[in-house]
C-alpha positions as CSV (number, residue, x, y, z in Angstrom):
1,X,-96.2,-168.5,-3.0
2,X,-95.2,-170.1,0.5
3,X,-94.2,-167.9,2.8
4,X,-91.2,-168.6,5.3
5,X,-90.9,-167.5,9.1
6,X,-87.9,-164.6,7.7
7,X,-90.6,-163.4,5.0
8,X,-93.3,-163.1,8.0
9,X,-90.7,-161.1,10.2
10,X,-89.6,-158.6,7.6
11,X,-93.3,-157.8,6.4
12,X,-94.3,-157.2,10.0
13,X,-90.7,-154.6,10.4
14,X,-92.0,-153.3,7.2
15,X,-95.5,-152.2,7.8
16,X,-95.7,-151.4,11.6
17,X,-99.8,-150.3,11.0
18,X,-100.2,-153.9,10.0
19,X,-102.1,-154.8,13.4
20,X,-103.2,-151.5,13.4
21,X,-105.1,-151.9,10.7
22,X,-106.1,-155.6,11.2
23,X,-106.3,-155.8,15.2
24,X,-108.8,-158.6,15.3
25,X,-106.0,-161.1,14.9
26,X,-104.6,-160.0,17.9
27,X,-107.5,-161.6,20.0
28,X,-107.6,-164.7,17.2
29,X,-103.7,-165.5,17.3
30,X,-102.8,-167.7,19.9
31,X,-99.5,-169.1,21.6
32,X,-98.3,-171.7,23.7
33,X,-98.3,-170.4,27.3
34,X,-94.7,-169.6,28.8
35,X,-95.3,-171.7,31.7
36,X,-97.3,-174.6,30.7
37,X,-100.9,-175.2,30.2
38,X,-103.1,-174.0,27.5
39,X,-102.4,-171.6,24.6
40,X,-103.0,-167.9,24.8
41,X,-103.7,-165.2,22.7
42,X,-101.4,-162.6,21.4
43,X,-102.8,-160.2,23.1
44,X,-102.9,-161.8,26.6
45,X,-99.1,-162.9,26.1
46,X,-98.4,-159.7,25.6
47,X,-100.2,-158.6,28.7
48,X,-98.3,-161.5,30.7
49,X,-95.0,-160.3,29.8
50,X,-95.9,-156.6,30.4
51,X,-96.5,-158.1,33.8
52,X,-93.5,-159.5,34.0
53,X,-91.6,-156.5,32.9
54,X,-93.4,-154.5,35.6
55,X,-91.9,-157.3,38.4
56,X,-88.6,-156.9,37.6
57,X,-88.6,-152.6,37.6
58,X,-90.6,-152.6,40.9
59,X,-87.4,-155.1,42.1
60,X,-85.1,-152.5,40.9
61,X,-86.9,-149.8,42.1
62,X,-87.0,-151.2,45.2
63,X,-83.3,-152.3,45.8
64,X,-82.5,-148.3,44.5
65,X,-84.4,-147.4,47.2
66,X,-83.5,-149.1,49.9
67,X,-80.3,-148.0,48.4
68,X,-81.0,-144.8,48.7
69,X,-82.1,-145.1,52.5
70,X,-78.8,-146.5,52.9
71,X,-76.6,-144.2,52.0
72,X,-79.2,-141.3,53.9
73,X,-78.4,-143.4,57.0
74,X,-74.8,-143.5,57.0
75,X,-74.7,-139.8,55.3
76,X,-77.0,-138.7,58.6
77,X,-74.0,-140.9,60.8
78,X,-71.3,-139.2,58.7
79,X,-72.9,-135.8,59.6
80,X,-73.2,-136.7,64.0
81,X,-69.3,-137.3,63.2
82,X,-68.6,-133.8,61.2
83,X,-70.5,-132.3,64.2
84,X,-68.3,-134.0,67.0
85,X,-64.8,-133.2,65.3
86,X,-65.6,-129.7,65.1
87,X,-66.9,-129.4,69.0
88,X,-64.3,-131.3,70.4
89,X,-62.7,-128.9,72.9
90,X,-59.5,-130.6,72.8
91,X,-57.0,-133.6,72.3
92,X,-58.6,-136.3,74.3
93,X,-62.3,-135.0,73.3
94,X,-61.6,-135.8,70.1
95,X,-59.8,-139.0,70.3
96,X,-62.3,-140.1,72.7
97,X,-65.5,-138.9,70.2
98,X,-64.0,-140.8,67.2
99,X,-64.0,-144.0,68.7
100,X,-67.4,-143.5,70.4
101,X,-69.1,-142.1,67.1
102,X,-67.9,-145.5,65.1
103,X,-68.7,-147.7,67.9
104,X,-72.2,-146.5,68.5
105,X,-73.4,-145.2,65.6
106,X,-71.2,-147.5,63.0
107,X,-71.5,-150.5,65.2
108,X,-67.6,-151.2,64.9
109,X,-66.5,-153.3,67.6
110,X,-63.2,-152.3,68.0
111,X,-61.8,-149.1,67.4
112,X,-57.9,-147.4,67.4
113,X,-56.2,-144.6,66.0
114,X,-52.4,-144.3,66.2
115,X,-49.8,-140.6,65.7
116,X,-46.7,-140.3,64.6
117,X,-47.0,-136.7,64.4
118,X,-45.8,-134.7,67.8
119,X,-48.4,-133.4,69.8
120,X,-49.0,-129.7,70.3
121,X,-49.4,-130.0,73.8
122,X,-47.4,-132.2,75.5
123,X,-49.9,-133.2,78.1
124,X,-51.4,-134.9,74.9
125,X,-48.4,-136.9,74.3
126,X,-49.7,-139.5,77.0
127,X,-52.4,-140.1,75.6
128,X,-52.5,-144.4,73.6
129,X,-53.0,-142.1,70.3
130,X,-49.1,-141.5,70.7
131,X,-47.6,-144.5,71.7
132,X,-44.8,-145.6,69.6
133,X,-45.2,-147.0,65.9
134,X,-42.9,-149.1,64.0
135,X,-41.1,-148.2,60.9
136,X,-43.0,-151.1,58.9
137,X,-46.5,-150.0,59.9
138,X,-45.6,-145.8,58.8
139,X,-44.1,-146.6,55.7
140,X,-47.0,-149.0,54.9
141,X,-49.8,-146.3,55.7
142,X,-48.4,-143.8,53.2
143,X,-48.8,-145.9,50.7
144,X,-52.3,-146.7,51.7
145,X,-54.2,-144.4,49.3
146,X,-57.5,-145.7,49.6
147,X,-58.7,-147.2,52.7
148,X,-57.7,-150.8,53.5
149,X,-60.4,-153.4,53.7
150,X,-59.7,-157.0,54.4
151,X,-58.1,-159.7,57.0
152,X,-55.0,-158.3,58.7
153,X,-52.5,-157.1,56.6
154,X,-49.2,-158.6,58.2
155,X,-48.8,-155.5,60.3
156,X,-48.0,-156.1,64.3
157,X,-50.9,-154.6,65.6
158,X,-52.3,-156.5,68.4
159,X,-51.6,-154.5,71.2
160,X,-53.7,-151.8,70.2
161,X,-56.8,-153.6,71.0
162,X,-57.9,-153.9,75.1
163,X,-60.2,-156.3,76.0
164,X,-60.6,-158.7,73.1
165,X,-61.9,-162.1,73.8
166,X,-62.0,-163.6,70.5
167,X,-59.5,-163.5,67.7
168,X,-59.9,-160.3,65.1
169,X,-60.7,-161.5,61.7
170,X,-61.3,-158.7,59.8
171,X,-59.8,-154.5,59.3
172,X,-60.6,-151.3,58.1
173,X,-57.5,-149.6,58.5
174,X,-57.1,-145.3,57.1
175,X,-54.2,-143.4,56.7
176,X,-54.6,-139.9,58.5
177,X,-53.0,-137.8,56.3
178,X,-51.8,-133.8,55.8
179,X,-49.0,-133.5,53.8
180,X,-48.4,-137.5,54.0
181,X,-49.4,-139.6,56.8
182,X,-49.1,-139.2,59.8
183,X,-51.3,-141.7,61.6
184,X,-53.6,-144.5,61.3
185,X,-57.2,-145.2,62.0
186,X,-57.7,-149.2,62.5
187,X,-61.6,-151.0,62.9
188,X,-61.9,-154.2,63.6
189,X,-63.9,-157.0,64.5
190,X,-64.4,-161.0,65.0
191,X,-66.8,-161.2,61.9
192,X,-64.5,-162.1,59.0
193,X,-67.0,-160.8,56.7
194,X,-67.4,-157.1,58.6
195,X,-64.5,-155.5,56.2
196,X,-63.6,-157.1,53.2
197,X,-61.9,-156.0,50.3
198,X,-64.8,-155.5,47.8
199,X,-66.6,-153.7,49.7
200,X,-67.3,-149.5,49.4
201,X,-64.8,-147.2,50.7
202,X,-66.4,-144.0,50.0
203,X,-67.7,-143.1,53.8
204,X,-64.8,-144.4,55.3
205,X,-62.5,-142.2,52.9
206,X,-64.1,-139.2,53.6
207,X,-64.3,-140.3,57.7
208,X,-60.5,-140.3,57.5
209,X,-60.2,-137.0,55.7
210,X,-62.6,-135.3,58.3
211,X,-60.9,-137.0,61.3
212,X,-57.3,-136.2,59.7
213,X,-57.8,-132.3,59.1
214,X,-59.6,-132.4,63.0
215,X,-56.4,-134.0,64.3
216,X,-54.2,-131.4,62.7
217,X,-54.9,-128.7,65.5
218,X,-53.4,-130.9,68.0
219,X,-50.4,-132.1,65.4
220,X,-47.2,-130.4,64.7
């Protein structure tokens, strides 16, 4: 009786022990080499693809950890941040602490934050943070509910930038929000690629949240 390739398979499936109970052919059975040359045995094939199987976990494994020390980095940066917000002393502490915090330890080259809310203390209402904001750009940042990532959004916002030099190319842009929004934190910077619209928004969702409820004891 001639046996086909299927009848081989479904033996082997049908008795697992079969090598068990017959591993010399494992060292006798050879194959052709995945990547050229002479033929190996079964044994060594298997070997070479364990080996292979190893490479590719150890790549995982490594991108998951450098993952990991990733998201420790910017969870320690997060954590500087908390600390600031909650020793600012007052208004312009604050304001002044946010922007240094994501310049420095974020590496954003251009930070600004914008209010529509009224200040608490009118001293405060000086302050850039409370200049005047159009109509367009309110209604559009309560309707942001998840932070904007991405080229600029067809929103006048150039004069809230000093000392730029080359065009800006690229935005992060958070609603501050209580009940509903009442202001807007912009990043930006000359690198198209620095925000983009694929990329995470997780830190810089909870940054707005923990700069929003900060702001609110200077807001009424």
């Amino acid at each position: 009786m001639e046996l086909n390739d299927q009848d081989i398979v479904q033996f082997l499936r049908a008795d697992p022990q079969f090598f068990s109970r017959n591993g010399f052919l494992l060292s006798e059975i050879v194959l052709p080499s995945q990547h050229g040359g002479v033929a190996v045995s079964l044994v060594e094939r298997q070997q070479v693809a364990l080996r292979d199987k190893i490479r590719v976990l150890e790549s995982k494994l490594h991108e998951l950890i450098q993952f990991g020390e990733e998201n420790d980095a910017i969870g320690e940066r997060v954590h500087r941040l908390s600390l600031g917000l909650l020793s600012a002393r007052n208004f312009e502490a604050l304001a002044s602490m946010v922007t240094h915090n994501l310049s420095e330890d974020f590496k954003v080259p251009h930070v600004a934050m914008r209010l529509w809310a009224a200040p608490q203390d009118q001293t405060d209402a000086d302050n850039a943070e409370f200049n005047d904001v159009s109509a367009e750009i309110r209604d559009w940042a309560n309707t942001l509910s998840t932070p904007y990532c991405g080229h600029r959004p067809g929103l006048d916002i150039s004069n809230w930038f000093d000392e730029v030099n080359a065009p800006l190319k690229s935005f992060a842009m958070v609603a501050l929000r209580g009940e509903s929004a009442f202001g807007l934190l912009v990043m930006a910077s000359e690198d198209e690629h620095r925000f983009y619209p694929e990329m995470g928004t997780l830190y810089l969702k909870r940054i707005g949240e923990l700069v929003s409820v900060a702001l609110l004891r200077y807001i009424l």
